[in-house]
C-alpha positions in Angstrom: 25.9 -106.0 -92.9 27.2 -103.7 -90.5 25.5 -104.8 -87.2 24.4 -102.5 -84.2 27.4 -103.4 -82.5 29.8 -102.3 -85.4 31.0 -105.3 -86.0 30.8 -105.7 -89.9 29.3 -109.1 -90.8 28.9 -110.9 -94.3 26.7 -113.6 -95.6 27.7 -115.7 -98.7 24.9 -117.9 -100.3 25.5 -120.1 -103.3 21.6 -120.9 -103.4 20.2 -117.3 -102.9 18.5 -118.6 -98.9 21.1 -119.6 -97.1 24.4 -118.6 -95.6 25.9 -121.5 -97.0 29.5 -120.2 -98.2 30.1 -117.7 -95.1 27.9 -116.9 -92.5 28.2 -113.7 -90.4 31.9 -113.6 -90.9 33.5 -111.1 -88.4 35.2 -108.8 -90.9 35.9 -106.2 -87.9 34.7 -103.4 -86.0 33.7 -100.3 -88.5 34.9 -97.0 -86.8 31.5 -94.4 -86.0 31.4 -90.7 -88.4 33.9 -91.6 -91.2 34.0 -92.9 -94.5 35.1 -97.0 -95.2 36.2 -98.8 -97.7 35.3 -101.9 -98.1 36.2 -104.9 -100.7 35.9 -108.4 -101.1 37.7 -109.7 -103.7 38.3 -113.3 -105.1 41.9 -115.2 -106.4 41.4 -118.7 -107.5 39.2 -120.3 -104.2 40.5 -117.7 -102.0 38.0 -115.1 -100.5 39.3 -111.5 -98.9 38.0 -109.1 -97.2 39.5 -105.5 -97.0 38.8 -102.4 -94.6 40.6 -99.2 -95.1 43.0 -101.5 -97.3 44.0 -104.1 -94.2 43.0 -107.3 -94.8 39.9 -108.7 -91.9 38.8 -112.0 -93.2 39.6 -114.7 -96.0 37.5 -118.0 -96.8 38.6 -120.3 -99.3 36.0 -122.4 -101.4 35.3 -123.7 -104.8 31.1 -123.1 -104.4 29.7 -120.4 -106.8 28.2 -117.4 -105.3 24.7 -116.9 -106.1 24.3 -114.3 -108.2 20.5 -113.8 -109.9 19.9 -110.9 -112.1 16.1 -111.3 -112.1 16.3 -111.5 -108.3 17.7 -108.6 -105.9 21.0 -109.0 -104.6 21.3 -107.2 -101.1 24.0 -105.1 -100.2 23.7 -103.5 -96.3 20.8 -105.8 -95.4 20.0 -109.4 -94.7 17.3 -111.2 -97.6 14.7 -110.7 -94.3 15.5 -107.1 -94.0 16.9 -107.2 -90.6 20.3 -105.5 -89.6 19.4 -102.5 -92.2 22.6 -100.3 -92.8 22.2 -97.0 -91.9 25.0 -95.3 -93.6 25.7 -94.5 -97.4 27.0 -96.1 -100.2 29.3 -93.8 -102.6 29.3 -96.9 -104.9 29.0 -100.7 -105.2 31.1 -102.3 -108.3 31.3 -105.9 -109.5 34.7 -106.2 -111.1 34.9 -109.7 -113.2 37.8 -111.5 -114.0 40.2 -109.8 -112.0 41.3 -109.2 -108.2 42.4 -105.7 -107.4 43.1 -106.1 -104.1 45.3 -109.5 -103.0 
């Protein structure tokens, strides 16, 4: 979620309600009028989160992520709708069993 401030925040659940896993993470400030790239990738345990290829946050645990395909999954929103992203997406992938970025 990237938050009025520009501070770009992520929520992890491993139940589909709560921020169990991460909550708000600080994963930096986004810059105004350009594009971003942005990744999270997973090794092992390990978590990572990439802007513009620099690594801004890592979380380590062994919880699943929740991941329901008869429920949405949000991208650039909270589950309540709050914090709505107001930029655009050029694409959102789900890469399984491997970590591009390290």
């Amino acid at each position: 979620i990237l938050q009025t401030s520009g501070i770009l925040s992520l929520t992890i659940s491993s139940n589909g309600s709560t921020g169990d896993i991460a909550n708000n993470l600080n994963c930096g400030t986004m810059p105004t009028n350009t594009w971003v790239h942005v990744a999270l990738t997973r090794a092992g345990n390990t978590y990572r989160v990439f802007t513009q290829g620099q690594q801004r946050a890592t979380f380590t645990t062994s919880t699943p992520i929740f991941w329901n395909s008869t429920m949405f999954n949000f991208f650039g929103v909270d589950r309540q709708g709050w914090s709505p992203f107001t930029g655009y997406y050029t694409g959102i992938r789900v890469k399984k069993g491997v970590a591009l970025y390290t």
